[in-house]
N, C-alpha and C positions, 0 to 999 in steps of 0.2 A: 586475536582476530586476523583475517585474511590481509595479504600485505595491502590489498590497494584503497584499505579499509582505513589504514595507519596512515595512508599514503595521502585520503582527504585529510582527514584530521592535520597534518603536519603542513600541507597545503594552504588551509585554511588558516591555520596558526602564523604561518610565516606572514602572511596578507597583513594579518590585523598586528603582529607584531611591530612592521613598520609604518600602520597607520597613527601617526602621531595623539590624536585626535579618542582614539581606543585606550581608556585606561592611563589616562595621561599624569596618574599620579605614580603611575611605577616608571620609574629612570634607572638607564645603565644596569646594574647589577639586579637589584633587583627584579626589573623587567624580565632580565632574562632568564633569573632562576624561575618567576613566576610562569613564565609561559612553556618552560622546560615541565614542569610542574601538571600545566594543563594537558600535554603531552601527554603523560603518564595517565594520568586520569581518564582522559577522555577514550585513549587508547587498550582499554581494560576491561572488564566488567568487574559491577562490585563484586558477583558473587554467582559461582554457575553450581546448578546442583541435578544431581543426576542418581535416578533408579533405576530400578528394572522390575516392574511391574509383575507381580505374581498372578497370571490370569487363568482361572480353570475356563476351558471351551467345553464347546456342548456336544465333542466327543468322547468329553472323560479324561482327554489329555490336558496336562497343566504346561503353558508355556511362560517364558521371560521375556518383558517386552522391554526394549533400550525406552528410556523417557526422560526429558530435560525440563527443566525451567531457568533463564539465564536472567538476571537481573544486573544491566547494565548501569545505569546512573538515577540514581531519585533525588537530585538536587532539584527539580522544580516542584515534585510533587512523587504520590506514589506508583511503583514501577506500572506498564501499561503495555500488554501486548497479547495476541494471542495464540493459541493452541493450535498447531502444526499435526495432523494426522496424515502422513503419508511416509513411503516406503522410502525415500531418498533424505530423510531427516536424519543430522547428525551436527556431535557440538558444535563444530565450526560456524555452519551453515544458521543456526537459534543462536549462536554467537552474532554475528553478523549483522542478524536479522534484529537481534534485542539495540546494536547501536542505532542502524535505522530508524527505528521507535523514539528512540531517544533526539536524534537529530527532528526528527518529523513533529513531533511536540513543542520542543524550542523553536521550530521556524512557524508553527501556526500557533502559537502562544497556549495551547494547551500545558494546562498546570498537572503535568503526568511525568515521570520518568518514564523509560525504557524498559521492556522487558520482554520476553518471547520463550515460548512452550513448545515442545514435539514430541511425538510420540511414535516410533518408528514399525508402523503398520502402514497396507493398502487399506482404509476402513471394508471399501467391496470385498473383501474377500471374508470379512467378517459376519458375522448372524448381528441382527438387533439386540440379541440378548446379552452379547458378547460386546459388543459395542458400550451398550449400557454398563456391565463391569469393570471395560477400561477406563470409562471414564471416571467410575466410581474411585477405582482403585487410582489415577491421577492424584484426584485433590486428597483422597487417605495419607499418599505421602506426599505428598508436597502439602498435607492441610500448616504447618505450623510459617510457610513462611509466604503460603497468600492470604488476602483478605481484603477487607473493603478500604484500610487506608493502609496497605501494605504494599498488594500487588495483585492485579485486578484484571484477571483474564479473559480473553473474548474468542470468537471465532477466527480462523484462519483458514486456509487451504486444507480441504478433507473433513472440515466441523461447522456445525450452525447451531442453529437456534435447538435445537433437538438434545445434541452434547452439553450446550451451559445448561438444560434446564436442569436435566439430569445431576450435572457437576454442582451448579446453585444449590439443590438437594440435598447433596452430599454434603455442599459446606456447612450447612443448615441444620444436618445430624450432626455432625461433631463437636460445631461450634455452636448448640443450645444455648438460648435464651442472650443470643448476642444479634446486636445487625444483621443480614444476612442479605439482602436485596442488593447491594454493591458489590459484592464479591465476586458476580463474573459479569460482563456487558453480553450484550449480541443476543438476549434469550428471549423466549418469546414473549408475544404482550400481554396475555394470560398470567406468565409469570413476571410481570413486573418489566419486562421489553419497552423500548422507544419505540414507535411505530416510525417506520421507513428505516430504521438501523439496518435491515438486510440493504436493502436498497442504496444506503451512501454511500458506499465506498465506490457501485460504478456510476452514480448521478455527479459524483464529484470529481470524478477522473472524465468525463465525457464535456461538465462545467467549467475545468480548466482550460482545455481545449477552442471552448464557445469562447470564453469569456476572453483569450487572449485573442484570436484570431476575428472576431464580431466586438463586442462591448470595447475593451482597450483599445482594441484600435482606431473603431469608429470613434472615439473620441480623442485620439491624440495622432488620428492619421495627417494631419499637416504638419505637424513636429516632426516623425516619423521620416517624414519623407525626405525631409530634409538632411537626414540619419545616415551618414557615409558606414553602414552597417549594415552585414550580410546578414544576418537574422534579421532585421528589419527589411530586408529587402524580401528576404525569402519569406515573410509573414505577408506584407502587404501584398505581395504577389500573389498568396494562398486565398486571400480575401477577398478577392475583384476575378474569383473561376468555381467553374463545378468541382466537387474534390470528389474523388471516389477514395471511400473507408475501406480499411480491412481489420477486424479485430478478431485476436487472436487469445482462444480461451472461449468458453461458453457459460462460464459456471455463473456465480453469484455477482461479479464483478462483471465479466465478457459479458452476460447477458444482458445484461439493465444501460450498460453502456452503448451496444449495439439497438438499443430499443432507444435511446436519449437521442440518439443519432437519426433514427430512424423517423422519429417523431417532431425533432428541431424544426420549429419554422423560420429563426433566423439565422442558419446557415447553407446552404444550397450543397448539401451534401450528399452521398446515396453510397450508402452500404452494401459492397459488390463480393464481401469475402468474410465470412466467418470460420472459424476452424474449432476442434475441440481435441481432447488425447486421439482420437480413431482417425480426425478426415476435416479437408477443407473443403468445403461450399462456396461455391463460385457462379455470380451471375450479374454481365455487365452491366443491365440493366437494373438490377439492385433485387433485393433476395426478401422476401418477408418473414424481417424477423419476429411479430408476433407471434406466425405460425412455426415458426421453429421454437421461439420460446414454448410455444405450447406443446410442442409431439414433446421437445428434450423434460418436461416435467413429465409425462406420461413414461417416460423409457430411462428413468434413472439417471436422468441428466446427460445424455447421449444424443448426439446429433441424427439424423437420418442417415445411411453408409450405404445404401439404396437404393435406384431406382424406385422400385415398390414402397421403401418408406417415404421417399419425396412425395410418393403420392398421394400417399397416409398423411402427410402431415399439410400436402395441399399449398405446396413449394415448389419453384423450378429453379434448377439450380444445377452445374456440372460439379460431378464429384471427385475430387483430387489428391494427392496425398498430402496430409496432415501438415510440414514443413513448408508446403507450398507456397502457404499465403504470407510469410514475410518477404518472401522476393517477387510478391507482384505488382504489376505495374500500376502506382495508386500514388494518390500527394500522401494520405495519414494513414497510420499508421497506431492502430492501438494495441500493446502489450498488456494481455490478464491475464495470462497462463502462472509458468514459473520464471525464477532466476536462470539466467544465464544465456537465454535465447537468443540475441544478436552477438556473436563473438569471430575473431579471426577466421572462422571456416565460412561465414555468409555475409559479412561485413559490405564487401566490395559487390556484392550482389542484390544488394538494400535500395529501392527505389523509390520508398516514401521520404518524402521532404521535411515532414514534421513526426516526430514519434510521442507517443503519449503512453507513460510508464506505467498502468494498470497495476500491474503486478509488483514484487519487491524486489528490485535490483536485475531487470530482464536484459541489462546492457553491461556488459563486461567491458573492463576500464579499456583496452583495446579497440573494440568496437566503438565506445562513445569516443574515444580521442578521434579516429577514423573520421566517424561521419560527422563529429563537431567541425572537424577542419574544409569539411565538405560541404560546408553552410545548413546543412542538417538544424532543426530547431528541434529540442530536445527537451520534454515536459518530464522531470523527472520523479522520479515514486515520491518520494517525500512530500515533492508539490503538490501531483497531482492525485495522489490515493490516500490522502488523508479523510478522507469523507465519515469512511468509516469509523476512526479514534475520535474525529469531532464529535459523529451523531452519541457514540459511547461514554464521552464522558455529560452529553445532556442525559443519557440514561442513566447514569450514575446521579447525578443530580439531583434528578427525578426520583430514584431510589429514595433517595435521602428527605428528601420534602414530600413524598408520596402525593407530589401534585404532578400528573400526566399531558403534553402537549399532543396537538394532532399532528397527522402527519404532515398537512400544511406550514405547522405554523416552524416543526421540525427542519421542513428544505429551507425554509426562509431562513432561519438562522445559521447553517450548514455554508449556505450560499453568502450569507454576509462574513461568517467568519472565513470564508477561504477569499471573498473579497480583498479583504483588509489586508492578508497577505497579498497576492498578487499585486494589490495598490500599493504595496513597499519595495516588491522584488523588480516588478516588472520594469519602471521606469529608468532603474541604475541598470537594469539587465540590457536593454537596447543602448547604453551609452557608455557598456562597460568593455574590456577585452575578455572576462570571465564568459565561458559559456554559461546556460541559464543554472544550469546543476552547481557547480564553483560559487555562482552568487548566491545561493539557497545555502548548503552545506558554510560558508563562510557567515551569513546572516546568523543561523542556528547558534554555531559555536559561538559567534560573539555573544550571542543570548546566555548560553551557558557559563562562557568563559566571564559574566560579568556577575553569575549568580555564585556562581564557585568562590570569586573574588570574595565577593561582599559575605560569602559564607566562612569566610576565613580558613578556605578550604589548601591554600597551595603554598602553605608554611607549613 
């Protein structure tokens, strides 16, 4: 995995190695071979497997598509991640992404390991029908090593509800007259879908947000205050002014977040900047994202680039270049595009105060050391993009007891379980020297590094 990947991992180890309190039945040697141990492990995947996809197109021409699925660690449960269809997918990167998974389950108690899928295509350039046999052809070779208590695939960047029904299908032909309803999440609710699963990954990344900056505070703001801490300062400060949003991304995630935001009645906040792969949308007075959600479903998930489409979609708005909107001038700042986005080249040009991680891993170690030291508060993926794996493994659930919740009764629990976290993270997090991502990433691995233990795993 990429070094700054090893770099949490050993980070976090070293923390808890000296916490007396951590495991206090390993001493001296022992100790130390055991958490040399978790090193290794945690630092790994179990097992990465990789094809190349036989796909006749519907010009007659047969090509080879690069495709992964990396199974990182199922010490809590079985592996959990989803299916990556885009053109910059490669092992590293569903390396990476499968620890993630792993971390993000351990810190929200989901009983799931790690694991993550890719498939290296632009799907747009693809036909439907061709779509359809990629994904067919996926679970063909990878059928023997996913399944409903194996490793348990869901939507990602470039796939939805469309691809798992497809792929569920699929598993469902090979694997006759076995379970089949768990074998992938995110699909639709015709086929056995959670209703609001599209929906949580941004209601829960925009949740995090509320809930630290409104709910936390408003109830431990006299503690708070009294908090000789620059994230408590910089949070309280955010709390008692107007914030102008920018979120960046428009898809499944960007969208629904920009609409949470748009719709919030207890934050006074106004949505001045969205952006998508073509173009940033820009409007001081705040932008209506309804009507932009509604043209980008009509035009293939595309923003207006326009004039003449501003008008079509019955928006006003300046239109700018695409990069734009992470350097403007705004308190938040939300990431749901891709990895890598705030790094060394626009670091020092970053003006929101708070940033909320939509996406997986959109702050390169560089960047977050930067603007951590720069009192920056920093909502990191793990934290705050878990919506999604929550609402999926109620779908999996549901799979299984073939009893269906509404979408009501779905946020309500979504929202209690990311509570419970933030009601463990948040309170060491304003009293700790860890930025909030350190405390999250160290929580996790303790979680594992205590499952491992007890699994008799680091002998």
């Amino acid at each position: 995995m990429e070094e700054p990947t090893n770099a949490i991992i050993q980070s976090s180890l070293d923390a808890l190695m000296q916490d007396e309190s951590f495991l206090p039945e390993l001493t001296e040697n022992m100790r130390q071979q055991a958490f040399t141990s978790l090193s290794a492990i945690l630092s790994t995947p179990n097992k990465v497997h990789k094809s190349y996809l036989r796909v006749p197109l519907d010009n007659g021409k047969v090509v080879r598509i690069p495709s992964f699925r990396v199974q990182h660690n199922d010490a809590l449960g079985p592996y959990k991640g989803g299916i990556r269809f885009h053109e910059s997918v490669n092992e590293d990167e569903v390396m990476n992404l499968a620890f993630l998974m792993t971390l993000k389950n351990a810190l929200h108690n989901v009983p799931f390991g790690g694991g993550k899928g890719g498939i290296v295509i632009n799907p747009r350039t693809y036909s439907e029908k061709e779509l359809n046999t990629i994904s067919r052809k996926y679970v063909r070779y990878f059928a023997d090593v996913i399944g409903p208590d194996k490793d348990i695939p869901a939507p990602d960047v470039g796939s939805g509800e469309r691809e798992m029904d497809w792929m569920m299908a699929e598993y469902k032909k090979i694997h006759h007259g076995t379970p089949y309803l768990g074998s992938f999440t995110g699909k639709s609710v015709v086929n056995g879908g959670s209703k609001g699963r599209r929906e949580a990954t941004g209601k829960g990344v925009y949740f995090s947000f509320r809930y630290m900056i409104h709910d936390f505070l408003k109830e431990k703001e006299e503690l708070l205050s009294s908090t000789d801490n620059v994230f408590a300062r910089t949070t309280l400060d955010m709390a008692h002014r107007p914030l102008k949003v920018a979120v960046q991304g428009f898809g499944n995630v960007g969208s629904v977040t920009a609409h949470e935001a748009y719709k919030c009645p207890l934050v006074d906040n106004t949505v001045v900047a969205v952006s998508d792969r073509n173009v940033t949308l820009y409007n001081e007075e705040g932008l209506n994202i309804p009507a932009l959600i509604a043209f980008s479903a009509k035009n293939k998930g595309d923003l207006p680039t326009t004039e003449e489409q501003l008008a079509e979609a019955g928006a006003k708005a300046e239109i700018r270049g695409r990069d734009e909107l992470l350097t403007l001038d705004v308190e938040v700042l939300f990431l749901a595009a891709l990895e890598n986005q705030l790094h060394e080249g626009n670091m020092e040009d970053i003006k929101a105060r708070i940033i909320v991680e939509g996406a997986n891993a959109p702050t390169t170690e560089e960047a977050d050391n930067y603007l951590s030291d720069k009192g920056v508060v920093i909502i990191p993926d793990i934290l705050a993009n878990a919506g999604g794996v929550i609402v999926s493994y109620f779908e999996w659930l549901q799979g299984r007891e073939t009893q269906y919740d509404s979408e009501d009764e779905i946020y309500q629990k979504l929202v209690a379980q990311m509570k419970k976290t933030f009601d463990m993270i948040l309170p060491q997090f304003y009293g700790d020297p860890f930025p909030l991502r350190q405390n999250c990433y160290i929580h996790a691995v303790s979680r594992l590094s205590k499952v491992l233990y007890k699994q008799g795993k680091l002998y």
